[in-house]
C-alpha positions as CSV (number, residue, x, y, z in Angstrom):
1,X,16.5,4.7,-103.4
2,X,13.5,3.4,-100.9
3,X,14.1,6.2,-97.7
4,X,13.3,4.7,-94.5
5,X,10.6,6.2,-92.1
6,X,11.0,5.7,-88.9
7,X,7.7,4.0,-87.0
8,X,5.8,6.7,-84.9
9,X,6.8,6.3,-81.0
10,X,4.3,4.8,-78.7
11,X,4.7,8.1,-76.4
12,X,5.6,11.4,-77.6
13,X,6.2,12.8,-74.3
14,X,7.8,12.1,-71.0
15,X,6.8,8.7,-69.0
16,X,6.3,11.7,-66.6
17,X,3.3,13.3,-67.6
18,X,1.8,10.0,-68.2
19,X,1.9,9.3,-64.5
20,X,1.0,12.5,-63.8
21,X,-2.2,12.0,-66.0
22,X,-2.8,8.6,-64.7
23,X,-2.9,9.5,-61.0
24,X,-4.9,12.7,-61.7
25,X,-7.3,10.4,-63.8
26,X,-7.4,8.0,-60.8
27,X,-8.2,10.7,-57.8
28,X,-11.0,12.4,-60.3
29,X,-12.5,8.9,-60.6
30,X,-12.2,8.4,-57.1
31,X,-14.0,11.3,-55.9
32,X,-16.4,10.6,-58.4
33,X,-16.9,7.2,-57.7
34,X,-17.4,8.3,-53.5
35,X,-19.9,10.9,-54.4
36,X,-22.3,9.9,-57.1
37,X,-23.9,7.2,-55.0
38,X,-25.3,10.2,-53.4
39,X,-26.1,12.6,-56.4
40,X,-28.0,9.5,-58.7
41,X,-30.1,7.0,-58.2
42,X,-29.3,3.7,-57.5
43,X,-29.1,1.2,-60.3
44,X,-26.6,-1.8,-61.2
45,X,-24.4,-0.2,-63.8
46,X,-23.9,2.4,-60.8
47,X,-23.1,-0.5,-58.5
48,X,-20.5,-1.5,-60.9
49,X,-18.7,1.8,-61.7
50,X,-18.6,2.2,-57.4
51,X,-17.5,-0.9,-56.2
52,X,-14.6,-0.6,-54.4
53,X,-11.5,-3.6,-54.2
54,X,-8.5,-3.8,-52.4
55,X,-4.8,-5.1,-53.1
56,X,-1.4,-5.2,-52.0
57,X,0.6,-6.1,-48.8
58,X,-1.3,-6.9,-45.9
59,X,1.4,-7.5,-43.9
60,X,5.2,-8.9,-44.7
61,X,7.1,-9.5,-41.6
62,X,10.9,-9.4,-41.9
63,X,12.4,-11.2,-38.4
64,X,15.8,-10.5,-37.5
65,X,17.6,-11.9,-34.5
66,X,17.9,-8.2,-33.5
67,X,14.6,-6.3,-34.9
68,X,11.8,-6.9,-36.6
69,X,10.4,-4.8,-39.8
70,X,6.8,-5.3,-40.9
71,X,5.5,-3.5,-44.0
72,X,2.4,-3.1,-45.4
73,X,0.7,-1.7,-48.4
74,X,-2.9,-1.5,-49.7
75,X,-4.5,0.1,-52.1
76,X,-8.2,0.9,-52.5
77,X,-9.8,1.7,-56.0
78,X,-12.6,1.1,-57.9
79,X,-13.9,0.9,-61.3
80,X,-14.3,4.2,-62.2
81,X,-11.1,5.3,-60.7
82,X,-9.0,3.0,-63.2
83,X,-11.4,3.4,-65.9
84,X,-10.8,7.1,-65.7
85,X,-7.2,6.9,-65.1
86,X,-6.7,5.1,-68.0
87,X,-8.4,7.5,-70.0
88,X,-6.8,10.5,-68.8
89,X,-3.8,8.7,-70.2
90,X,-5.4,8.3,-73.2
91,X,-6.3,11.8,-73.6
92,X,-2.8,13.0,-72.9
93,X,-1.4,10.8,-75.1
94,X,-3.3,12.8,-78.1
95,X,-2.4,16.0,-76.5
């Protein structure tokens, strides 16, 4: 008789602590990204890790007959704030 293994899980632990890893990994990239412009010199791959982009909502406008809701939602990251979000989930994953 063959006895069946079962596959390893893709996450170990709570989808919890994986957003609490990504959004720590994503603020630590973020203050990183705001304050080594000012700590290193300036060079392109420093550019890249910095630059800053924006998405979301800019402006959704629901019009009743009696009100009027408008949301809105951006968000602003850069490179080295996903980059290190992602691997702080990484990381924890192997925790």
């Amino acid at each position: 008789m063959r006895v069946q293994v079962p596959p390893p899980a893709l996450f170990r632990k709570p989808p919890i602590f994986y957003v609490v890893f990504f959004v720590l990994g994503f603020i630590l990239g973020e203050v990183l990204s705001s304050y080594l412009p000012s700590i290193l010199p300036k060079s392109g791959a420093l550019e890249l890790a910095t630059q800053k982009f924006q998405f979301g909502l800019e402006s959704l406008k629901i019009d009743l007959i009696f009100a009027v809701f408008q949301f809105g939602l951006k968000i602003k990251a850069s490179v080295l704030g996903i980059l290190s979000a992602l691997a702080f989930v990484v990381i924890g994953r192997h925790l």
